[in-house]
C-alpha positions as CSV (number, residue, x, y, z in Angstrom):
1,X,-23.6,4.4,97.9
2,X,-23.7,4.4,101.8
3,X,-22.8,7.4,103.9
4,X,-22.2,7.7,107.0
5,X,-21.8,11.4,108.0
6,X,-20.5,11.7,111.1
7,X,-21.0,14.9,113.2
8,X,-20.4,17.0,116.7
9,X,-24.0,18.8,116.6
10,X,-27.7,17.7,114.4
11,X,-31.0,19.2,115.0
12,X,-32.7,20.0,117.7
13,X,-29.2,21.8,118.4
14,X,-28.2,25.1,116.3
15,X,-25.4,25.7,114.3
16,X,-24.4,25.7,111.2
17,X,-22.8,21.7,111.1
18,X,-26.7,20.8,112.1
19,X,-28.0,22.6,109.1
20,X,-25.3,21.2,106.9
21,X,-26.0,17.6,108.0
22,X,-29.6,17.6,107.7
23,X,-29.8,19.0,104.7
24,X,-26.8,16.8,103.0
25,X,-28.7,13.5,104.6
26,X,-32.1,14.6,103.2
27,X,-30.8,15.5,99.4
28,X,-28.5,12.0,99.5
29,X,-31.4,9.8,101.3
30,X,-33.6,11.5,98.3
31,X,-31.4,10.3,95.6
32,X,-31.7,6.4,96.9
33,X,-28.6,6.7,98.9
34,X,-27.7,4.8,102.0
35,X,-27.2,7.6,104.6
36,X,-26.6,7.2,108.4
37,X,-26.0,9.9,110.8
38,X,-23.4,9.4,114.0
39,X,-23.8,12.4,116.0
40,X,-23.4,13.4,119.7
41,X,-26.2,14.2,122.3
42,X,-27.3,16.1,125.3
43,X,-29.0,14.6,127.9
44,X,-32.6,13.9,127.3
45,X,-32.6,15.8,124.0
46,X,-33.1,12.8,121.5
47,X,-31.7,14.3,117.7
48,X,-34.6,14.9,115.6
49,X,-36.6,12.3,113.9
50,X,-35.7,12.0,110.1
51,X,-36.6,8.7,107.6
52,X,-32.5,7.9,107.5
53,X,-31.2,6.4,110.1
54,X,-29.7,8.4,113.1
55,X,-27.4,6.9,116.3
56,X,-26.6,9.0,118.5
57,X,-23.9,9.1,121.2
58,X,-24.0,10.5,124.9
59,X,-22.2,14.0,125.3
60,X,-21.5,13.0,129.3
61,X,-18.5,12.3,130.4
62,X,-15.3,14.2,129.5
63,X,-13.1,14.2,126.0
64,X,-11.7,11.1,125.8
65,X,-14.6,8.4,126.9
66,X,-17.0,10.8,124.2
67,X,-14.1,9.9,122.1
68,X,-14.2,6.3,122.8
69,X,-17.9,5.9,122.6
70,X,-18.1,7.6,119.5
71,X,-15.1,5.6,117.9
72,X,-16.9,2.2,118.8
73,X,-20.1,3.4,116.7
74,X,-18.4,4.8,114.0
75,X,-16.7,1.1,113.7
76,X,-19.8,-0.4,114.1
77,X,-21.9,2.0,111.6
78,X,-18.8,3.0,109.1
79,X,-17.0,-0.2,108.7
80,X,-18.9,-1.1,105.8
81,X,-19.3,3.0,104.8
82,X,-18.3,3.7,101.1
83,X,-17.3,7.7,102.5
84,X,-16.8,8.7,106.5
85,X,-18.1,12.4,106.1
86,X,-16.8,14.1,109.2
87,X,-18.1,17.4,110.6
88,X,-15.3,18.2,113.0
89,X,-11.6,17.9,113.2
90,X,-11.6,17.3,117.3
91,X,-14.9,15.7,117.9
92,X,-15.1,13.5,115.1
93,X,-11.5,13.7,113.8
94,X,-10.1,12.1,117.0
95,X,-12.7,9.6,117.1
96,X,-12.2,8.5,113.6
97,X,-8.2,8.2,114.3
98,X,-9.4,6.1,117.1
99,X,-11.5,3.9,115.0
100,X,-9.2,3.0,112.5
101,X,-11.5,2.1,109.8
102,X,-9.9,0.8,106.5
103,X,-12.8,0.6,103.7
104,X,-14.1,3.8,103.9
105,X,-12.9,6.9,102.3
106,X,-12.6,9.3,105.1
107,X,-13.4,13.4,103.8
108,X,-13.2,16.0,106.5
109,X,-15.3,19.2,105.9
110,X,-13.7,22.4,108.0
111,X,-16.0,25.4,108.2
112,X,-14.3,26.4,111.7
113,X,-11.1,26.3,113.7
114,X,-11.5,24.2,117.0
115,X,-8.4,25.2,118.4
116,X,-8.8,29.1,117.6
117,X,-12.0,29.2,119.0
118,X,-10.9,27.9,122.2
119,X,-8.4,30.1,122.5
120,X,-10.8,33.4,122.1
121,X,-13.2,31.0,125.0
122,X,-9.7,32.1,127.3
123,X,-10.5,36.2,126.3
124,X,-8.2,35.6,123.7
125,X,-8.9,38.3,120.5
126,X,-6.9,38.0,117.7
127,X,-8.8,37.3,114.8
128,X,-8.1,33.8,113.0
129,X,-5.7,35.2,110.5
130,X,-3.6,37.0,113.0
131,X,-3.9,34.1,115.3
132,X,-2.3,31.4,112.7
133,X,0.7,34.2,112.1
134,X,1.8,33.1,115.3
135,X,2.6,29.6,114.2
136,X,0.8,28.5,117.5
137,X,2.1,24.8,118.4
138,X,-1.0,23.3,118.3
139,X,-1.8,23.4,115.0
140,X,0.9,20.4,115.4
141,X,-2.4,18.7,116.6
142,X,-4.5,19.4,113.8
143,X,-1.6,18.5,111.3
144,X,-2.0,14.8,112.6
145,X,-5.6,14.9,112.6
146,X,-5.4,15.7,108.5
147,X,-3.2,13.7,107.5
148,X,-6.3,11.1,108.6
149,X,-8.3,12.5,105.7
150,X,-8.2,11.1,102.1
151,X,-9.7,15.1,101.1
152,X,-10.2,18.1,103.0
153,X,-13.6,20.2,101.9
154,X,-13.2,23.9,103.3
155,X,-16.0,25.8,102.9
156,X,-14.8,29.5,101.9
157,X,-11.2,29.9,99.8
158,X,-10.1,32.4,103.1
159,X,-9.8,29.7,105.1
160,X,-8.6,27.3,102.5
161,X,-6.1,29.8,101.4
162,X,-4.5,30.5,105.3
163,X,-4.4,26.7,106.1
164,X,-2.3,26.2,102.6
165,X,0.1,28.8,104.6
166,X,0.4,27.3,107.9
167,X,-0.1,23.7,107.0
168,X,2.5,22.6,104.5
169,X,1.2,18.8,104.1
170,X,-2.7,19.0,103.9
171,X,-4.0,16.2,101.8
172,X,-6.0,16.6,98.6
173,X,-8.4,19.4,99.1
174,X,-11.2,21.8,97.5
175,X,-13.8,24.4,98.5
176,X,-17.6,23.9,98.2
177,X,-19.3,27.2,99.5
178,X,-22.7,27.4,101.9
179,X,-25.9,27.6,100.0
180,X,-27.2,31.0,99.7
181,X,-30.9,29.0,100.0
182,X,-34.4,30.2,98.6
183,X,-36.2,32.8,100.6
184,X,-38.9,35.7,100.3
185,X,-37.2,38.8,99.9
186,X,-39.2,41.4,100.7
187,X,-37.9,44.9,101.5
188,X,-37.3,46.0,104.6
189,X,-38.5,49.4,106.5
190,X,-36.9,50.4,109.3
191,X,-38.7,50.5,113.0
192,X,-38.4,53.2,115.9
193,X,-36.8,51.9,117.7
194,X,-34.3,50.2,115.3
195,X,-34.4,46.6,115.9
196,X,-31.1,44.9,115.7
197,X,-31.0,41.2,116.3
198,X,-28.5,38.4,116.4
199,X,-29.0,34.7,116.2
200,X,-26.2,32.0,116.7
201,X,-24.1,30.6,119.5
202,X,-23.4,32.3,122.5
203,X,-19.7,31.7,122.7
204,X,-16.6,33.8,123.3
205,X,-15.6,34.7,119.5
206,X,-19.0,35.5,118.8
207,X,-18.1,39.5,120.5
208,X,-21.3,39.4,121.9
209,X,-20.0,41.4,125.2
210,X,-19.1,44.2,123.1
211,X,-22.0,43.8,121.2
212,X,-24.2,44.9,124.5
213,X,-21.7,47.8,125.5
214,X,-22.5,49.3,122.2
215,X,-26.2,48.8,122.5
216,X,-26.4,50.5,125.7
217,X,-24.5,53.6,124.3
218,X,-27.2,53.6,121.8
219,X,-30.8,54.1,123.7
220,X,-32.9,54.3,120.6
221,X,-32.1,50.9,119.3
222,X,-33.3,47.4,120.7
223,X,-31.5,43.8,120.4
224,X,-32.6,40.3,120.5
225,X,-30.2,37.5,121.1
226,X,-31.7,34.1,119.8
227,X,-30.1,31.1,120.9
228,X,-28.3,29.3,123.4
229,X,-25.2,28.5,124.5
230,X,-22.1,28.6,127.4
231,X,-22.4,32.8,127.8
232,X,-26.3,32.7,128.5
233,X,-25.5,33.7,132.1
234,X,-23.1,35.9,131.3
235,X,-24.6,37.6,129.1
236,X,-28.0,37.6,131.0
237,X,-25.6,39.3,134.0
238,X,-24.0,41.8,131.9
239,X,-27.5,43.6,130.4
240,X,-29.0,43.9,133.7
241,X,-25.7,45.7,135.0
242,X,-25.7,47.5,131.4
243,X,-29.5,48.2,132.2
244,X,-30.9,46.8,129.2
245,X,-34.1,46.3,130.9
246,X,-36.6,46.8,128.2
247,X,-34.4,46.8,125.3
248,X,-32.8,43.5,125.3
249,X,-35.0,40.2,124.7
250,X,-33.5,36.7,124.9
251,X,-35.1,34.0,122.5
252,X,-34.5,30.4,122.5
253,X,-33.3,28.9,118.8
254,X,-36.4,28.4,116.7
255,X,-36.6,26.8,112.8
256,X,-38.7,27.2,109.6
257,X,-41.6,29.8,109.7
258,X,-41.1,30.8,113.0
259,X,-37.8,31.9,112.1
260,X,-38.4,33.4,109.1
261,X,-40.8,35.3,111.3
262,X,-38.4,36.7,113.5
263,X,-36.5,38.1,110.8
264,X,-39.2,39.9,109.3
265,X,-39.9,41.5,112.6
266,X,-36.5,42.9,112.7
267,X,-34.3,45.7,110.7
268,X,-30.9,44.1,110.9
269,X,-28.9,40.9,111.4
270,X,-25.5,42.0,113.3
271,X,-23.0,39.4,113.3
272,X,-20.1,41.1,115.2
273,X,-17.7,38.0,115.5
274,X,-13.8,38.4,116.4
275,X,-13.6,36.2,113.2
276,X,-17.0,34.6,111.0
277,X,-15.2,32.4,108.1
278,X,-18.9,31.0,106.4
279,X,-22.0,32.4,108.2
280,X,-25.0,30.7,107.2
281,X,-27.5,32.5,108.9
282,X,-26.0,35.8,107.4
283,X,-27.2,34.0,103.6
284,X,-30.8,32.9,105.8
285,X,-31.3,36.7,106.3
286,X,-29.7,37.4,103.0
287,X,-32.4,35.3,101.5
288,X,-35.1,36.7,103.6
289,X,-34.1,40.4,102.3
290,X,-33.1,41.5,105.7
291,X,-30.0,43.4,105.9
292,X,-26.8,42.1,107.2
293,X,-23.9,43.7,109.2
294,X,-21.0,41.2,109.6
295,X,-17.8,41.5,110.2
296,X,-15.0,42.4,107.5
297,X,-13.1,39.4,109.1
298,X,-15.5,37.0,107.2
299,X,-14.4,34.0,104.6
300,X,-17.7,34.8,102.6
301,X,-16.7,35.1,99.0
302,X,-18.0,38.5,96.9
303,X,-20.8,36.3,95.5
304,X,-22.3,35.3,98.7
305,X,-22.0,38.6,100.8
306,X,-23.4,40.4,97.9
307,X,-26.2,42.7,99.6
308,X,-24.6,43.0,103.1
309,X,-23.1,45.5,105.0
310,X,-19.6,44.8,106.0
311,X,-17.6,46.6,108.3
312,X,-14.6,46.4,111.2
313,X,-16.9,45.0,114.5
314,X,-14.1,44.1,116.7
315,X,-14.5,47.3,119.0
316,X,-17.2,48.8,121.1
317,X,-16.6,52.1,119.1
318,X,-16.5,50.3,115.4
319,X,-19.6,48.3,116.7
320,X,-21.2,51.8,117.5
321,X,-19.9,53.3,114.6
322,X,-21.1,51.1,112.4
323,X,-24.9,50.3,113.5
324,X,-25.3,54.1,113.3
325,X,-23.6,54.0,110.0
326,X,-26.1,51.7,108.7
327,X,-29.2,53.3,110.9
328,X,-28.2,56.4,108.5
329,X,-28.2,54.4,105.0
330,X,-31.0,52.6,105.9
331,X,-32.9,52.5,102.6
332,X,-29.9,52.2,100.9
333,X,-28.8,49.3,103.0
334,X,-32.2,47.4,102.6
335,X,-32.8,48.3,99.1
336,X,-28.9,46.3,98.4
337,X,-30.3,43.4,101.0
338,X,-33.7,42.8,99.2
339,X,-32.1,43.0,95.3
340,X,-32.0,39.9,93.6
341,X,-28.8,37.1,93.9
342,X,-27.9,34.1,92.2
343,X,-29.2,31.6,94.3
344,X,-26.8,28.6,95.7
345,X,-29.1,25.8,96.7
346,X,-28.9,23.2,99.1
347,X,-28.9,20.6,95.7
348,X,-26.0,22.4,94.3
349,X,-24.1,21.7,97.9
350,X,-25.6,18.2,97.1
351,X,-24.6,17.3,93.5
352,X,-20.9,19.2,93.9
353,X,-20.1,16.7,97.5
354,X,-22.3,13.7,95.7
355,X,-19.4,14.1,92.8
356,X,-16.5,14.2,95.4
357,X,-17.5,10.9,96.6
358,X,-17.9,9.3,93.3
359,X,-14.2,10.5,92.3
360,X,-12.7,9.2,95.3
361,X,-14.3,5.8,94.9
């Protein structure tokens, strides 16, 4: 079978798309597959080496010559594709109308919303739910852009469930969940001072503002963001007028044992998004045995948040509220994140999308 999975981010960047690819392309190309990856570039940071085959497109320029560029490989990679596996409604989605392959089946996988996220990039805060009760008028956008799609793959029933809503003509579509992936979970035992981290794009609906107003009210407990992204400055700004000095560290994205490092070294992942619909790196932590704080606004079935610590984060004061909550339960809390799960591997992700393609063929 060929593959071309076309997508907006791929390793070296973070995110979880990037995972998702790589992982897909390396249990496919594994199984004798013909997999290609399409995917977008920053300047001087070449995608990372792999045995399949990668192309790569500049991110310079503005929307619509990314669009165009892109468009012209995925004619020139995809037109002889058995499946178009598309990581993005905008980024590839638009691209792909642009196209206009005909062989191919085209299969769009949705694990965000492009059009509610950059709405909370303008300060806005509703969460997602809230948001789409508003019957905002560009969803007529994203309406067009499915109705592209031969299948739409969600990946949490939340999301599937409030797009069935609000979208009365999606196409054929399903849920395959994240992997909850192998990992040594040890138990955790809490540090003075109580080390909070988070790790994950540093965009507007992540909350991380109000993240750092509740870490200053709170002087015996230290944060670390990991990662990268369009609030760096911002952010970087905001603890030195917060006076963090001392108790906030910045660390750039890291990967495999370096990472699982990090989250040894820490007593909790708080993920304190206006909205989080599939958070892989809560299940990395998960996996790890470190315990979890993420929002209740979360598309995480019961199965897969198992072990965390859920709780309203949208507020300074529930952010407070609920770090001290778990500072207090601590054993508790660690004992649930360390217990054993039903693991959800990266070749059961593999083997239910493998069997997607074979029925639409």
């Amino acid at each position: 079978m060929k593959i071309l999975l076309a997508t907006g981010i791929y390793p070296p960047d973070i995110g979880g798309p990037a995972t998702y690819v790589s992982q897909l392309a390396a249990s496919f190309w594994g199984s004798g597959d013909d997999v290609t990856v399409l995917t977008y570039t920053k300047k001087n940071v070449p995608a990372e080496k792999s045995p399949w085959k990668v192309v790569t497109v500049p991110k310079w320029g503005g929307p619509c010559l990314r669009w165009w560029r892109f468009a012209r490989k995925l004619r020139e990679e995809g037109a002889n594709a058995d499946i178009v596996y598309a990581f993005s409604p905008m980024s590839v989605g638009m691209p792909l109308f642009l196209a206009r392959l005909k062989k191919p089946k085209k299969i769009l996988r949705f694990g965000g919303d492009f059009l509610w996220e950059r709405y909370t990039d303008w300060h806005g805060r509703k969460p997602l739910s809230q948001w789409y009760a508003t019957r905002p008028r560009l969803s007529i956008l994203l309406s067009f852009l499915f109705r592209r799609f031969d299948t739409i793959v969600f990946s949490t029933r939340f999301q599937e469930q409030l797009y069935g809503r609000f979208y009365k003509k999606l196409p054929r579509h399903l849920v395959i969940e994240n992997a909850l992936p192998k990992g040594e979970s040890i138990l955790h035992v809490r540090h003075e001072p109580f080390r909070l981290i988070f790790m994950g794009r540093f965009v507007r609906f992540k909350n991380l503002r109000s993240l750092l107003f509740a870490v200053a009210d709170l002087p015996h407990v230290t944060l670390t963001l990991m990662g990268e992204g369009p609030m760096a400055r911002e952010l970087s700004a905001l603890s030195e007028k917060l006076r963090l000095k001392g108790r906030l560290t910045f660390l750039p994205p890291t990967h495999g044992v370096e990472k699982e490092n990090v989250l040894r070294e820490h007593d909790l992942l708080i993920i304190p998004s206006i909205t989080e619909i599939s958070p892989h790196v809560a299940l990395e932590a998960r996996a790890a045995g470190l315990p979890v704080l993420l929002t209740t606004e979360t598309g995480l079935s019961e199965d897969l948040r198992a072990g965390m610590f859920i709780s309203p984060l949208l507020t300074v004061e529930e952010i407070t509220r609920a770090i001290l909550d778990s500072e207090h339960r601590y054993e508790e809390v660690a004992a649930a994140a360390s217990s054993p799960f039903q693991r959800r591997g990266w070749e059961e992700i593999a083997r239910e999308t493998h069997e997607l393609f074979l029925s639409l063929l």
